[in-house]
C-alpha positions as CSV (number, residue, x, y, z in Angstrom):
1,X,-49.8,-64.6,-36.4
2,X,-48.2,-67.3,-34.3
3,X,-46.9,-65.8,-30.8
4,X,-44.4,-67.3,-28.7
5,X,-43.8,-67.4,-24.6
6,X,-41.2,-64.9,-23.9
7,X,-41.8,-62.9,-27.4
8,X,-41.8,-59.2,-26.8
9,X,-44.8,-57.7,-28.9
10,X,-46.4,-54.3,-28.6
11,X,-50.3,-53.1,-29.6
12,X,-51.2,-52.2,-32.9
13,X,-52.4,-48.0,-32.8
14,X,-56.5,-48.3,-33.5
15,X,-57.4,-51.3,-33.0
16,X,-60.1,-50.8,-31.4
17,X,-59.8,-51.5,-27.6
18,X,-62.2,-49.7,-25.5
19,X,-61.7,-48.4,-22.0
20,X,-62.7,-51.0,-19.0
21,X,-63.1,-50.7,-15.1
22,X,-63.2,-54.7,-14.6
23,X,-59.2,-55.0,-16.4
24,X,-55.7,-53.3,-17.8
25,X,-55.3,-53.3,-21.5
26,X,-51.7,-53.0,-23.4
27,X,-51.0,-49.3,-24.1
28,X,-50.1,-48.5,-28.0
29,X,-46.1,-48.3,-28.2
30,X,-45.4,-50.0,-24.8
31,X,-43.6,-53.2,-25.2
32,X,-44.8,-56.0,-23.7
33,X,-43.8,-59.9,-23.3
34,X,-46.0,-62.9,-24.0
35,X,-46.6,-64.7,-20.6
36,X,-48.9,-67.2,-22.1
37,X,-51.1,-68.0,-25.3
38,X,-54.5,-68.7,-24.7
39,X,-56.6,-70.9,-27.0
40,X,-60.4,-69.1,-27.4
41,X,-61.1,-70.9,-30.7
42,X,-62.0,-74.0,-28.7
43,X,-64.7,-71.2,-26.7
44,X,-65.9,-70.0,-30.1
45,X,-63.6,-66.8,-30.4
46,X,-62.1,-66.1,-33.9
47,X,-58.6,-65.8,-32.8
48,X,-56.3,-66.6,-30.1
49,X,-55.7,-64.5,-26.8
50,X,-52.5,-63.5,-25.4
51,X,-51.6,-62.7,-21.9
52,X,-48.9,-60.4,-20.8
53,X,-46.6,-60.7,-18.6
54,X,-46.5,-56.6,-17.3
55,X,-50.5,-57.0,-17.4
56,X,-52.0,-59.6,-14.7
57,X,-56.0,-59.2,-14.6
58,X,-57.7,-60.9,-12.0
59,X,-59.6,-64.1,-12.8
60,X,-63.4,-63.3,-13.4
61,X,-66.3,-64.9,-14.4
62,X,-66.8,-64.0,-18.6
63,X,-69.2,-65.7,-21.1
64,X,-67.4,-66.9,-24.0
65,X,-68.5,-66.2,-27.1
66,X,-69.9,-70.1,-27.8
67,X,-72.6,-68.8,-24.9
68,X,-70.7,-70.6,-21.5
69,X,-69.4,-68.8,-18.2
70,X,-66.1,-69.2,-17.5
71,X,-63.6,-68.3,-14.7
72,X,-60.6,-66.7,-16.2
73,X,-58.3,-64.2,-16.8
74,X,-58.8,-61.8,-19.8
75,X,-57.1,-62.3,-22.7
76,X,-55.6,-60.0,-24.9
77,X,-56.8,-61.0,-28.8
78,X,-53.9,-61.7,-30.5
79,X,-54.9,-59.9,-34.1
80,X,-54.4,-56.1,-31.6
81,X,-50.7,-57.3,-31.2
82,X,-47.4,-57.6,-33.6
83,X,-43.9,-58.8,-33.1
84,X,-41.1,-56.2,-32.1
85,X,-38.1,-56.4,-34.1
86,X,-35.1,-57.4,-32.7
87,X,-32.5,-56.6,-34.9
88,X,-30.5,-54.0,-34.0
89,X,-28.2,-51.2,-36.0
90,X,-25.3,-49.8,-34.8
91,X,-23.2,-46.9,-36.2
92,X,-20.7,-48.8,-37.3
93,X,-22.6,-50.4,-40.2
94,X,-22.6,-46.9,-42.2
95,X,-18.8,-45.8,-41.0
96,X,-17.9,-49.2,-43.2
97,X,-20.1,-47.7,-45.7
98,X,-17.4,-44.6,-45.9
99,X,-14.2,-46.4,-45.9
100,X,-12.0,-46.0,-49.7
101,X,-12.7,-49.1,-51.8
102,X,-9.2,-50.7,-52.5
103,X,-8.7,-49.8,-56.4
104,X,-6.9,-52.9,-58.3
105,X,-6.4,-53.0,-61.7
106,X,-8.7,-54.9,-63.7
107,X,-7.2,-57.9,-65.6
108,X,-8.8,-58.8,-68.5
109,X,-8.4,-62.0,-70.6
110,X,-8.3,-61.8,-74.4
111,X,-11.3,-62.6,-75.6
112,X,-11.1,-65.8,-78.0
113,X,-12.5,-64.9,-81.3
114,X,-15.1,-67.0,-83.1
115,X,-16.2,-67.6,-86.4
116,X,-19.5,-67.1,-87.3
C-alpha cells in the first residue's frame, strides 16, 4: 500500500505489535499523519516503514535485518497501517432521499409496426 506525506492513516487492530521500553507505537483507532516514508527494503526489510508525525522516537542504534547497525529512528512497518477515509456524509444526503418525486405523465410514441 503506497503512503503519502501528510496522509492520515490509523493502525490495523492485531497486528501484532508488542509492547517496547526503548519507543512509542501507534495506538489502534487513533489517527495518525504520515511525517515521512522510510525505505527498509534497501536494509533487507520486507516492507516499507512509516513515521508519524504525533510519534517522534529517538534515534538509536538498530541492526537491520540485512545484519548492519544503523542510527535511526524506528519505523513504523507500513503493512500495520491503512488509509482513513476522507469522505464525509452529511444529513442532507438522505433528507434529498425523502423529497416527492415530481410525477409527469409519461409520453409514449406509437410503436411503428413491422412485418415479419
Amino acid at each position: 500500500m503506497a503512503f503519502h506525506v501528510g496522509q492520515r492513516v490509523v493502525r490495523i487492530e492485531g497486528s501484532g505489535w508488542r509492547r517496547s521500553s526503548r519507543h512509542a507505537i501507534p495506538e489502534p483507532g487513533v489517527v495518525y499523519t504520515v511525517r515521512a516514508i522510510v525505505d527498509r527494503r534497501s536494509h533487507g526489510c520486507d516492507v516499507d516503514g512509516v513515521l508519524l508525525a504525533e510519534i517522534v522516537n529517538p534515534v538509536q542504534r538498530y541492526r537491520c535485518a540485512d545484519g548492519r547497525w544503523r542510527r535511526c529512528e524506528v519505523a513504523i512497518r507500513a503493512d500495520c497501517l491503512r488509509p482513513v477515509r476522507t469522505t464525509t456524509t452529511t444529513i442532507e444526503v438522505f433528507t434529498n432521499l425523502l423529497e416527492p418525486v415530481p410525477q409527469e405523465p409519461v409520453r409514449r410514441e406509437p410503436a411503428e409496426l413491422v412485418d415479419a
